[in-house]
C-alpha positions as CSV (number, residue, x, y, z in Angstrom):
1,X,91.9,93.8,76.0
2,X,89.0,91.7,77.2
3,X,85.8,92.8,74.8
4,X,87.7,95.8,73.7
5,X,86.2,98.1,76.6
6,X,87.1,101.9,76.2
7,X,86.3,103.6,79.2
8,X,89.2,106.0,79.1
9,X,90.6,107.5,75.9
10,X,94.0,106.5,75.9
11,X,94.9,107.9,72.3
12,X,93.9,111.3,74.1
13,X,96.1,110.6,77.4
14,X,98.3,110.4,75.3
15,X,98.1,113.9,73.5
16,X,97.8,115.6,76.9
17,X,100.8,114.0,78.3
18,X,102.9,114.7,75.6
19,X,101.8,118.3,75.6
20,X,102.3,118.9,79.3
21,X,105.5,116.6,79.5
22,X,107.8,120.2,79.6
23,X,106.2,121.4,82.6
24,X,105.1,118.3,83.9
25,X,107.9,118.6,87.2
26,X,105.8,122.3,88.1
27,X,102.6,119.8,89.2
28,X,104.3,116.5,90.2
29,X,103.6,116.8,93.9
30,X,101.0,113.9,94.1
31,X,103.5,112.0,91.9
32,X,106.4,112.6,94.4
33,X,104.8,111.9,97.5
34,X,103.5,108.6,95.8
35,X,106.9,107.6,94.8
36,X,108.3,108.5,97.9
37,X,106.2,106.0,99.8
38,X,106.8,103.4,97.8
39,X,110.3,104.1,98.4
40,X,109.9,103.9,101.7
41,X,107.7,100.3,101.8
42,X,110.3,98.6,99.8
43,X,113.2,99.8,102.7
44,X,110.8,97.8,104.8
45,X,111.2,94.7,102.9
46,X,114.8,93.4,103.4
47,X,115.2,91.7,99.8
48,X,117.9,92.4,97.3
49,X,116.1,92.6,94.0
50,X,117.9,92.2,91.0
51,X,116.0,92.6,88.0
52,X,113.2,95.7,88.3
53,X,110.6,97.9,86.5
54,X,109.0,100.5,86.9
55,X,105.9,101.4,84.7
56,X,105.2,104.3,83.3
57,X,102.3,105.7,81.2
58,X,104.8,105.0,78.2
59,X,104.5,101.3,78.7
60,X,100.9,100.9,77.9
61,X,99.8,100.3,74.3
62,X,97.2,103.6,73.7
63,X,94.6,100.8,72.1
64,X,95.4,97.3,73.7
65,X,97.5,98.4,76.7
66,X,99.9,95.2,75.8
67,X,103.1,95.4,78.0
68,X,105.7,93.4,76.0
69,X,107.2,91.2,79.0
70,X,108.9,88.3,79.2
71,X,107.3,85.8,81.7
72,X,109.0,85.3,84.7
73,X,111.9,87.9,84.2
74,X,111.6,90.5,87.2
75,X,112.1,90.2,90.7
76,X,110.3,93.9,91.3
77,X,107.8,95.7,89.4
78,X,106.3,99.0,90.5
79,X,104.0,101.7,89.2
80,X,103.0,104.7,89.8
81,X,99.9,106.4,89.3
82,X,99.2,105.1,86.1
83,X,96.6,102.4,86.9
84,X,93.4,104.4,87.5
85,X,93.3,105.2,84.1
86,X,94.1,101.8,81.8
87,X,91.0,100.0,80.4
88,X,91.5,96.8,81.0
89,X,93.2,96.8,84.4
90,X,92.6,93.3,84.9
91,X,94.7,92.1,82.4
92,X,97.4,94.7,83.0
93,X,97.8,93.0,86.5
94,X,97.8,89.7,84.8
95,X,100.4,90.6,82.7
96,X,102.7,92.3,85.5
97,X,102.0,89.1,87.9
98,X,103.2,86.4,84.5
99,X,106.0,88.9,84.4
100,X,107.5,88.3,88.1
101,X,110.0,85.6,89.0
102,X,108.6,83.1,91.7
103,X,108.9,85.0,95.4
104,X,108.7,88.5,92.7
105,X,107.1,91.8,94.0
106,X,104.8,94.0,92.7
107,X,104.0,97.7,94.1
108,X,102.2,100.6,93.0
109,X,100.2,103.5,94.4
110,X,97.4,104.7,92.4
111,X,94.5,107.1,93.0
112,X,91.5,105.6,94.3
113,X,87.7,106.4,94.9
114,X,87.5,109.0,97.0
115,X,89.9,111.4,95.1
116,X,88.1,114.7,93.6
117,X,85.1,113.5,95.4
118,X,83.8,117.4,95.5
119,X,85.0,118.4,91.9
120,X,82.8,115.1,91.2
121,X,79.7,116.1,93.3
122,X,79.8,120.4,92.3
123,X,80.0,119.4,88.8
124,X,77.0,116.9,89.2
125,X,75.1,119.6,90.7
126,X,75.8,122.5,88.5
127,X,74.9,120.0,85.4
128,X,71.4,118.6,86.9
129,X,70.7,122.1,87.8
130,X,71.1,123.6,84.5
131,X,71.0,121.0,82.0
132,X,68.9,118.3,83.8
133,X,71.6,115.5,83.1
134,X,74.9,114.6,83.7
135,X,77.9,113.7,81.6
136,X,81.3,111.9,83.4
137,X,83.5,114.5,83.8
138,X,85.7,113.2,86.9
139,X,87.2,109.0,86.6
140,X,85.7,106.5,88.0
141,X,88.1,105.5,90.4
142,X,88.7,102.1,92.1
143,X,88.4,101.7,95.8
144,X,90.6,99.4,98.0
145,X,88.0,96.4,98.1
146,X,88.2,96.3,94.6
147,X,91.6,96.2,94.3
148,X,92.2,93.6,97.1
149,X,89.9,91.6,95.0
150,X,91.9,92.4,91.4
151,X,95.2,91.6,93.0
152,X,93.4,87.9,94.1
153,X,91.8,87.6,90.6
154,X,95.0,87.8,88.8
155,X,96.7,85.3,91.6
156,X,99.1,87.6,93.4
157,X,100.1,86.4,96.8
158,X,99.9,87.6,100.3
159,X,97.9,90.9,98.8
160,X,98.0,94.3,100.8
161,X,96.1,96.9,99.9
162,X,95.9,100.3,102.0
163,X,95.1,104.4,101.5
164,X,95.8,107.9,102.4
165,X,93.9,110.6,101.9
166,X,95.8,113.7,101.0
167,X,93.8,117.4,101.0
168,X,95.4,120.3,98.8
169,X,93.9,124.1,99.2
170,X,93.4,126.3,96.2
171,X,92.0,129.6,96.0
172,X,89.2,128.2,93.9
173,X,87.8,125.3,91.7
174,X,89.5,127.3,88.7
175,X,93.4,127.0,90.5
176,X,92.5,123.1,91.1
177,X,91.7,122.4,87.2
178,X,94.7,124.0,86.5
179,X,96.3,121.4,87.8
180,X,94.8,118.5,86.5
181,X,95.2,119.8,83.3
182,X,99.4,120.4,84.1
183,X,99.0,116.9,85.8
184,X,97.6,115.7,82.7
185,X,94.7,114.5,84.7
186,X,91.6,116.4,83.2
187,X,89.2,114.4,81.7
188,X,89.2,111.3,79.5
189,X,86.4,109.3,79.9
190,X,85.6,108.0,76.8
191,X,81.5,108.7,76.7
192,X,82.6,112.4,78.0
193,X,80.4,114.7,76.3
194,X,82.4,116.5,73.6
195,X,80.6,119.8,74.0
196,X,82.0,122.6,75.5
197,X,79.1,123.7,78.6
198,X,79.8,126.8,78.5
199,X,81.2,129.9,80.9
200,X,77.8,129.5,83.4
201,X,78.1,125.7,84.2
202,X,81.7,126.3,85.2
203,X,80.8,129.1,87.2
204,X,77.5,127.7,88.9
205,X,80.2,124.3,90.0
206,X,82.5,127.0,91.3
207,X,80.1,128.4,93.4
208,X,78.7,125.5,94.7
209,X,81.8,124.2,95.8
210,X,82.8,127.0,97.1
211,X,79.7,126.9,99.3
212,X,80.0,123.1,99.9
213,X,83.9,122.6,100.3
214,X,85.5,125.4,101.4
215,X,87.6,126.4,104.8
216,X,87.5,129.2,107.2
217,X,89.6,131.0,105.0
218,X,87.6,130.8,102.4
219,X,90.3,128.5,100.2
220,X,88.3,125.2,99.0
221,X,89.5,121.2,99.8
222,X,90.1,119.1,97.2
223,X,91.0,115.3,98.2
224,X,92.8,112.7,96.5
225,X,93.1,109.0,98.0
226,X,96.3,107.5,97.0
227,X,95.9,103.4,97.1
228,X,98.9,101.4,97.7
229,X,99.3,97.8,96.0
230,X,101.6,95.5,97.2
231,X,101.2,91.4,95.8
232,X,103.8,88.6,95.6
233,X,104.8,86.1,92.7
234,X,103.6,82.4,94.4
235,X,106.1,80.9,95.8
236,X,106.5,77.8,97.8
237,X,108.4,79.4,100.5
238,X,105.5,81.6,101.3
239,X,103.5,81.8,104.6
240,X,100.3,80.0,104.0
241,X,96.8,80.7,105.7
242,X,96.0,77.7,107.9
243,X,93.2,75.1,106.6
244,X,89.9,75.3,108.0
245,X,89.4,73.6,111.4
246,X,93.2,73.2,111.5
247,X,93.5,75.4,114.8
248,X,94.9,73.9,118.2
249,X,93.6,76.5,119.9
250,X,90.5,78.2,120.6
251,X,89.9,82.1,120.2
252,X,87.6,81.9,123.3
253,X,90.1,80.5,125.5
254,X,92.4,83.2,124.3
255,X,90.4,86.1,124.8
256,X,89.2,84.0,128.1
257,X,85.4,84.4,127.4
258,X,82.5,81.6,126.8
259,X,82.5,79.8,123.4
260,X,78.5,80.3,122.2
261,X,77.7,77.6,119.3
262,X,75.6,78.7,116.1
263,X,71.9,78.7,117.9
264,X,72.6,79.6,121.3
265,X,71.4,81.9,123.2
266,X,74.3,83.8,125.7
C-alpha cells in the first residue's frame, strides 16, 4: 500500500463484519439494489464473459489490501460496495485493471460523497456546539470526478462513471445508526476519537437533525449516493477518441451558427 496510509481501520471492519455476518441479509437493502443494477448494466453489454469475479470485503488483505491475482486472467471483475472503504484505492484498481484480459471489464457500485450527508453535518454541529471540535465520525467518501479520474490513473479504458441518489426514512437518527451498525457501516476512520461522547452529544445530533432533515411526517431523510464504475482492459479493437484537429467537419456548420475565433468579438 503506497506509504502505508491508514485512513480506515480495516483490522476493525473486519471485527464488525464478522460479528454482524448472521444478520447481515436483515440490512442488505442498499447492497441488493446495488447488485441489482449492476445486473442489469451488464444485460446491456452483449459479451459472453468467461472467466469472472466478484470482490468481496473478504478479498482485501485487512493491512495491505493485496488481492492475490493472476495478471491478465479475467474477462469480468465486479464489486460491490466495498471500495469506499480500502486505503489504498488506487492500487486496488491497479491491481483489478493488471488482472483483466485485454477487451476485460470491470464494474462496481460504491457509495459516494454525498451519502449520510445529514448524519455528517448533525454530528458536526452537535460536536462544535458542545465540545468546540470535531472528530470524523462519517467516511470520507469519493465523488464521481474523482473516480473518473482513478479509473484514468490506473489506465482503464473507455471509463463511465455515474450516480443515484437513494433516500431511506427512519423514525429518527437512532433507527438510521442501527443500521449502519447491522450494515456494518458505523465508523472506522482510523483518527476517530476513541472516546465515547456521551448520552447528550447523541442526543443534541438527534435533535438537530430532526430539525434540519426531517419530512412532513416528522420521519428524517437520510441519503446515500451509490456511484457506478464501469472501465475496460485496452484493447486494440477499441473505439478511439479522434486526434486533435482531426475533424472534417465543423461544429458550427452543424449546429448552423457563426464560427467566432479566439479574440473576436460576436
Amino acid at each position: 500500500m503506497a506509504d502505508n496510509i491508514q485512513i480506515f481501520d480495516r483490522s476493525l471492519l473486519k471485527a464488525r463484519r464478522d460479528r454482524t455476518q448472521s444478520k447481515f441479509q436483515d440490512y442488505a437493502f442498499l447492497h441488493d439494489w446495488a447488485h441489482k443494477q449492476l445486473q442489469d448494466r451488464l444485460c446491456d453489454i452483449k459479451r459472453d464473459f468467461q472467466s469472472k469475479k466478484e470482490f468481496t470485503a473478504d478479498d482485501f488483505d485487512s493491512e495491505f489490501e493485496a488481492l492475490g491475482l493472476q495478471n491478465n486472467s479475467l474477462d469480468l471483475t465486479s464489486c460491490v460496495l466495498n471500495l469506499h472503504c480500502v486505503n489504498d484505492l488506487p492500487g486496488v484498481l491497479s491491481q483489478i485493471k493488471a488482472a483483466l484480459k485485454p477487451d476485460g471489464l470491470f464494474i462496481a457500485a460504491m457509495f459516494g460523497g454525498e451519502t449520510l450527508y445529514e448524519l455528517r453535518e448533525s454530528l458536526m454541529k452537535a460536536e462544535m456546539d458542545l465540545k468546540d471540535g470535531v472528530s470524523p465520525r462519517v467516511f470520507p467518501f469519493a465523488d464521481k470526478q474523482q473516480m473518473g479520474g482513478l479509473l484514468q490513473r490506473a489506465d482503464f479504458a473507455l471509463p463511465v462513471v455515474d450516480s443515484e441518489i437513494i433516500t431511506v426514512t427512519y423514525d429518527n437518527m437512532f433507527k438510521l445508526m442501527h443500521d449502519l451498525r447491522g450494515m456494518a457501516e458505523s465508523n472506522i476512520i482510523h483518527e476517530r476519537s476513541k472516546v465515547n461522547p456521551g448520552k447528550a452529544f447523541f442526543m443534541k445530533a438527534a435533535e438537530y437533525y430532526q430539525d434540519k432533515f426531517a419530512e412532513d411526517d416528522g420521519k428524517i431523510v437520510a441519503s446515500f449516493e451509490v456511484i457506478f464504475l464501469i472501465g475496460w482492459a485496452p484493447h486494440e479493437s477499441q473505439q478511439k477518441p479522434l486526434a486533435p484537429g482531426s475533424a472534417k467537419n465543423r461544429l458550427a456548420d452543424a449546429l448552423s451558427t457563426q464560427e467566432i475565433k479566439a479574440g473576436e468579438r460576436p
